[in-house]
GUZALO-716332 format. One line per 10 residues: number of its first residue (from 1); their letters; for each residue x, y, z of N, C-alpha, C. Coordinates in steps of 0.05 Angstrom, whole numbers, plus 5000, padded with zeros to 4 digits. Last residue first. Example, Ala and Ser with C-alpha at 12.3 -4.5 7.8 and 13.67 -1.06 7.14 Angstrom:
! residues 2
2> sa> 5257,4955,5142,5273,4979,5143,5258,5001,5157 ~ 5264,4886,5156,5246,4910,5156,5264,4934,5156
! end
This chain:
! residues 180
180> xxxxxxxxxx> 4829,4468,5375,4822,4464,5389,4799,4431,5379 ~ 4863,4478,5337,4877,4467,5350,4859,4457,5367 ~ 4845,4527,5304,4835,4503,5283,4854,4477,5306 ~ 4843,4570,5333,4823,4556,5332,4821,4525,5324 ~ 4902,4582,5313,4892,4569,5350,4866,4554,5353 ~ 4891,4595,5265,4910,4583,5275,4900,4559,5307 ~ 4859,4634,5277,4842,4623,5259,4868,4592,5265 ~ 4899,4675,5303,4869,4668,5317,4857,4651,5302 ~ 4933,4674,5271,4943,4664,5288,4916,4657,5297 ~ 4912,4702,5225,4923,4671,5215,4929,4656,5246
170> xxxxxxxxxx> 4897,4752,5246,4882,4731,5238,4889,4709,5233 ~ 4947,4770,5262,4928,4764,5281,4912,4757,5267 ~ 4972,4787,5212,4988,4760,5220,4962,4750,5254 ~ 4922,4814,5189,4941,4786,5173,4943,4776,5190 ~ 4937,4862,5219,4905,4849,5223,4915,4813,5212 ~ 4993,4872,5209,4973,4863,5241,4957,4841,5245 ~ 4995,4880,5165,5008,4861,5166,5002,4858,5200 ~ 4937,4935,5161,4953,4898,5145,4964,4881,5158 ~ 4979,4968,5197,4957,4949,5205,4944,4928,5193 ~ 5029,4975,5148,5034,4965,5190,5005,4949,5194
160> xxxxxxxxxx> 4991,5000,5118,5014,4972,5110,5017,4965,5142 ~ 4978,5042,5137,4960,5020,5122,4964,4999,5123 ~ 5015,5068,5152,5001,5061,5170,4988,5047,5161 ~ 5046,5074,5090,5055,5064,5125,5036,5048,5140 ~ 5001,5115,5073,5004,5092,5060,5021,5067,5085 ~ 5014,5162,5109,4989,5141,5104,4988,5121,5104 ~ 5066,5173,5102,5063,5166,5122,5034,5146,5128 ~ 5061,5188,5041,5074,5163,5055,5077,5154,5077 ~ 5025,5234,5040,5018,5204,5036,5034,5184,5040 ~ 5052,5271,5075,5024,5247,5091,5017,5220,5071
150> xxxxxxxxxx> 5096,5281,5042,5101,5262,5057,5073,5248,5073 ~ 5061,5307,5001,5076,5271,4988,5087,5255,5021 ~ 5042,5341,5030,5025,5324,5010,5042,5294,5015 ~ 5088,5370,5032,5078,5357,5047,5059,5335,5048 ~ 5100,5378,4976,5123,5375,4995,5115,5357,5024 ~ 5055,5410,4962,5061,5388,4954,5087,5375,4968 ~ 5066,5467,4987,5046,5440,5000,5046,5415,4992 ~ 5095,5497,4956,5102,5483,4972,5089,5456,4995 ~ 5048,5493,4901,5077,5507,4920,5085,5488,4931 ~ 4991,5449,4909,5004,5472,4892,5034,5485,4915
140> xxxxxxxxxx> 4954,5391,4904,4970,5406,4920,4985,5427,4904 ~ 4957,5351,4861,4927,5352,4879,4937,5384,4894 ~ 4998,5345,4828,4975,5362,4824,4960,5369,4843 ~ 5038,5313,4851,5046,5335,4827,5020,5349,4830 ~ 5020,5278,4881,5035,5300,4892,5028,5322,4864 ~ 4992,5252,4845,4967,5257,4857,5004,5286,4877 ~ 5029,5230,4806,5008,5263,4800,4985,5262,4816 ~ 5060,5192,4842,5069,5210,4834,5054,5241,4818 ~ 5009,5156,4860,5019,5177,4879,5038,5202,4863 ~ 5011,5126,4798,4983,5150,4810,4998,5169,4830
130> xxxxxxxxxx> 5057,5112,4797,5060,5138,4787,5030,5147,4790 ~ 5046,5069,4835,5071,5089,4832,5064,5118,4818 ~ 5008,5038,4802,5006,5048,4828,5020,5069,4838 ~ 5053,5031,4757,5035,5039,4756,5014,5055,4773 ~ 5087,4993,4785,5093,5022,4769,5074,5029,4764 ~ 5051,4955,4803,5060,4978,4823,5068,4993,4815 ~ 5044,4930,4753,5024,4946,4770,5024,4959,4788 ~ 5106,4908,4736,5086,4930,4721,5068,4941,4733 ~ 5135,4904,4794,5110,4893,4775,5101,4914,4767 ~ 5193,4920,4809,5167,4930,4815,5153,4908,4791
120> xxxxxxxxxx> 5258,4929,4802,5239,4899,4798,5217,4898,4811 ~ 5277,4984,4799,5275,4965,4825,5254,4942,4820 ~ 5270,4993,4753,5298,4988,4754,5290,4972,4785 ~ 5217,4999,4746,5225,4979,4727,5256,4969,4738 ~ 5217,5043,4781,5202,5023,4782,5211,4996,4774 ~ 5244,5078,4745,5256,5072,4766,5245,5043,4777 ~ 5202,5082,4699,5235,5065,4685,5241,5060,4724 ~ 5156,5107,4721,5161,5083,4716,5182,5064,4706 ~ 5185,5155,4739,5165,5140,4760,5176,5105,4747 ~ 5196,5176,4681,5223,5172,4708,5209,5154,4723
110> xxxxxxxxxx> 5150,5181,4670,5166,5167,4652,5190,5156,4676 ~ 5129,5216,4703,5112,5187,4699,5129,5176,4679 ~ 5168,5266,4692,5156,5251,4715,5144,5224,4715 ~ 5151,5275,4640,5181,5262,4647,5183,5245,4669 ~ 5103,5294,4637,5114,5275,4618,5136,5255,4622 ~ 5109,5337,4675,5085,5312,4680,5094,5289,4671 ~ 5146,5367,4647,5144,5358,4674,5134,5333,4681 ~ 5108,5381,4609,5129,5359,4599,5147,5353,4619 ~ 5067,5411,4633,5066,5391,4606,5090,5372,4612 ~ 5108,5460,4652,5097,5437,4664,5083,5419,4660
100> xxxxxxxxxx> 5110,5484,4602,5138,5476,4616,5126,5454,4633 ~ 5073,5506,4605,5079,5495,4584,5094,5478,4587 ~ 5074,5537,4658,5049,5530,4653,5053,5495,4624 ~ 5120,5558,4699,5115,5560,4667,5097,5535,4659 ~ 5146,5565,4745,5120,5570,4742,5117,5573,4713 ~ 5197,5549,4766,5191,5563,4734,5172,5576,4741 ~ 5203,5532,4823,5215,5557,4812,5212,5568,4786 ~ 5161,5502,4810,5154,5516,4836,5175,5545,4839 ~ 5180,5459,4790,5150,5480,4773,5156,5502,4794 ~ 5218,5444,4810,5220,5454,4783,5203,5472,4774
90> xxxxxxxxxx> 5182,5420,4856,5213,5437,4858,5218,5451,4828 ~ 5152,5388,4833,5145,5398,4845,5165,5420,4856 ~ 5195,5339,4814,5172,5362,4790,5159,5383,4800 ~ 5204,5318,4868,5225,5342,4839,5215,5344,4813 ~ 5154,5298,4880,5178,5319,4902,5193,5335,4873 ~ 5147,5262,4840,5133,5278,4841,5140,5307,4860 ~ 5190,5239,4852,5187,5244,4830,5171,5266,4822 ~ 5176,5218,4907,5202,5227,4905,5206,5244,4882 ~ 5131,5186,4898,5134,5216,4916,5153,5228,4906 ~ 5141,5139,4873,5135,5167,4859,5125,5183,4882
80> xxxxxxxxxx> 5177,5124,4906,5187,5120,4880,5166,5154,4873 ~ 5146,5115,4955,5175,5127,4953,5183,5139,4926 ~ 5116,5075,4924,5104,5105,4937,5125,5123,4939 ~ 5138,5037,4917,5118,5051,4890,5126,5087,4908 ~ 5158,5015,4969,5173,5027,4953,5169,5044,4926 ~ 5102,5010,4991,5118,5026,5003,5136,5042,4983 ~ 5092,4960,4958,5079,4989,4953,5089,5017,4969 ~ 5136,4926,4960,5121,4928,4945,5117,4963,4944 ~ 5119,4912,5026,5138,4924,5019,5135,4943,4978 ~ 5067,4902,5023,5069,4922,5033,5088,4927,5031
70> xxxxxxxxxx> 5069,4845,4990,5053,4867,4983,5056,4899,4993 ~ 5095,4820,5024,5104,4830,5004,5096,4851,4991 ~ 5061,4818,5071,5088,4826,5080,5101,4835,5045 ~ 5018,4788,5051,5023,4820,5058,5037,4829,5061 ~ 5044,4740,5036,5040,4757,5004,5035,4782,5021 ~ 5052,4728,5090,5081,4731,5086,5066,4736,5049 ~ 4998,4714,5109,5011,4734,5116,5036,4747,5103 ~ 4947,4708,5063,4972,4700,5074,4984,4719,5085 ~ 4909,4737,5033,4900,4715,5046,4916,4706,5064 ~ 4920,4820,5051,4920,4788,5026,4912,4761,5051
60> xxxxxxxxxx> 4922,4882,5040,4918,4862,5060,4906,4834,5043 ~ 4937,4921,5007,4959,4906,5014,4945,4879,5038 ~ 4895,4954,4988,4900,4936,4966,4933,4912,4989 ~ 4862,4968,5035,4842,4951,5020,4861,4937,5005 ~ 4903,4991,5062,4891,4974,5076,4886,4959,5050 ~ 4917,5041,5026,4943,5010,5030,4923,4993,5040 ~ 4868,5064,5029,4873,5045,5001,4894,5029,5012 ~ 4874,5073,5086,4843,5057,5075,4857,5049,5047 ~ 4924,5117,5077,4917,5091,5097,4894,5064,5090 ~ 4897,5154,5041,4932,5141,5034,4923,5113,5055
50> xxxxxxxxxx> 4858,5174,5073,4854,5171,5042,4884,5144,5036 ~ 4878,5191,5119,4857,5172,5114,4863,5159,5099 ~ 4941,5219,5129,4932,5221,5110,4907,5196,5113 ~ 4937,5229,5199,4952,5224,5186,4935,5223,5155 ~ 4930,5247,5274,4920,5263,5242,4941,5256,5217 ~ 4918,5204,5295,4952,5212,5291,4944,5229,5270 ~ 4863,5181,5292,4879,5189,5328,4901,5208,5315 ~ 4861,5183,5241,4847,5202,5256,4853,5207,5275 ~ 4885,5134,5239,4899,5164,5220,4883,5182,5233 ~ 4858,5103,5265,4885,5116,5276,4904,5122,5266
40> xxxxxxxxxx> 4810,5093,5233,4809,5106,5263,4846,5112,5267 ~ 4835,5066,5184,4825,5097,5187,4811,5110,5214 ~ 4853,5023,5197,4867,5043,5179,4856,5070,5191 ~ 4805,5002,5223,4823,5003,5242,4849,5025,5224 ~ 4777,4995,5167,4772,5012,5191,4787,5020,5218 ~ 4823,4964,5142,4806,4992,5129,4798,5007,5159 ~ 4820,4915,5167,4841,4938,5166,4838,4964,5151 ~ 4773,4897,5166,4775,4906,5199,4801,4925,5192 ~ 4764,4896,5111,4739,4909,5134,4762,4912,5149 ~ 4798,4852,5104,4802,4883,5097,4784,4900,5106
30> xxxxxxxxxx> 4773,4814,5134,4794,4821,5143,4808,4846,5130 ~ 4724,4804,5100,4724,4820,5137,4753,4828,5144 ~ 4743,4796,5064,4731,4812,5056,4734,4822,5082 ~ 4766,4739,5080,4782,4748,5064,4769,4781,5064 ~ 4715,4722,5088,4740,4716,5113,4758,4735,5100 ~ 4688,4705,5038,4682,4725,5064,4700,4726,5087 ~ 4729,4675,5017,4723,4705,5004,4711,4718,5029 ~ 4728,4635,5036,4755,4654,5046,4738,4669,5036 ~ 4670,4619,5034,4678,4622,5063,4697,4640,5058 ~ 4673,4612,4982,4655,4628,4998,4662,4640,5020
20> xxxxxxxxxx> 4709,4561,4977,4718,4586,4963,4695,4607,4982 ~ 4710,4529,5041,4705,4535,5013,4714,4563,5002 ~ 4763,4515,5079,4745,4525,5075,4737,4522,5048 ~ 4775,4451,5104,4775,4473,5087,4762,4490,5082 ~ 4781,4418,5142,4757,4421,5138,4758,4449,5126 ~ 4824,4376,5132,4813,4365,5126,4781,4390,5125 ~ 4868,4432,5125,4855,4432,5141,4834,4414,5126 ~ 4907,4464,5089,4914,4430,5094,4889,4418,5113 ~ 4895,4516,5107,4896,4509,5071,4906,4484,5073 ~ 4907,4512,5158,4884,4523,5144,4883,4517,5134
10> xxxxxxxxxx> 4967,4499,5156,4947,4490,5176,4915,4492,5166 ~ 4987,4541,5131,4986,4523,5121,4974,4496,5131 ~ 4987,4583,5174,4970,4592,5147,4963,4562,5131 ~ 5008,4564,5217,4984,4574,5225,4969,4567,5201 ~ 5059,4521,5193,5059,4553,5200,5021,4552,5205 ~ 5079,4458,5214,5068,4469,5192,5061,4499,5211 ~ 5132,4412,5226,5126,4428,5230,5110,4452,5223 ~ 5141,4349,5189,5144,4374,5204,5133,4397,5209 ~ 5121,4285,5233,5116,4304,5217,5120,4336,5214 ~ 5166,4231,5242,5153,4255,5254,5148,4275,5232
! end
């Protein structure tokens, strides 16, 4: 008896494979649908767009269980440099020293990326990491940055949740199909 194969591996064993063309366009609709479905219900939940549409476009993958990684992954970037960008944003916020906040920046994207490094991130999520960390540090001034960092992790969230939606309802509907 033969065992038991998952939806995804059903597909990619499928005497009628797709071609490369095909996933790519299968692959492209399905960040379509989580991009847009991203960004209608950051609009229902007035939540950060911007933060939601990029988790969509960069966490939604061919497989379900690389989105599931992918979104943990970037969750923890984001944590990483919010958090970093949270206490450069506390520092400047009681100096206000212009010079001083040079080497804020400096330490910040240094800290971003050694933490990164300490939580076995891929060089490119440290990296991803420390964009969020001077998109808090800058985009936002006082105490708004405080908030800043949390829409974007509430964004980034919602991105990742409807990813791992759109994913695991496409492997299942493409799943069921390939039964009939």
């Amino acid at each position: 008896m033969e065992p038991q194969r998952s939806p995804e591996e059903r597909i990619h064993e499928s005497p009628l494979m797709m071609s490369a063309a095909q996933h790519t366009r299968s692959l492209a609709l399905r960040i379509a649908v989580a991009v847009a479905a991203s960004v209608a219900l950051a609009r229902l939940l007035s939540l950060q767009e911007l933060a939601a549409a990029t988790a969509a476009v960069m966490l939604t993958q061919p497989e379900s269980r690389i989105t599931l990684k992918s979104a943990s992954t970037r969750l923890l970037g984001v944590v990483i440099g919010g958090l970093c960008g949270m206490a450069v944003a506390a520092v400047d916020n009681g100096l206000h020293d212009p010079a001083l906040f040079v080497l804020l920046i400096f330490a910040g994207v240094l800290a971003t990326l050694v933490l990164c490094a300490l939580a076995r991130l891929p060089d490119i999520a440290g990296r991803v990491s420390c964009i969020t960390f001077v998109l808090v540090a800058l985009v936002a001034h006082g105490q708004e940055r405080y908030l800043y960092a949390w829409h974007r992790l509430t964004g980034t969230l919602l991105g990742a949740v409807v990813s791992l939606a759109v994913s695991w309802l496409w492997v299942r509907a493409a799943g069921s199909g390939s039964k009939r």
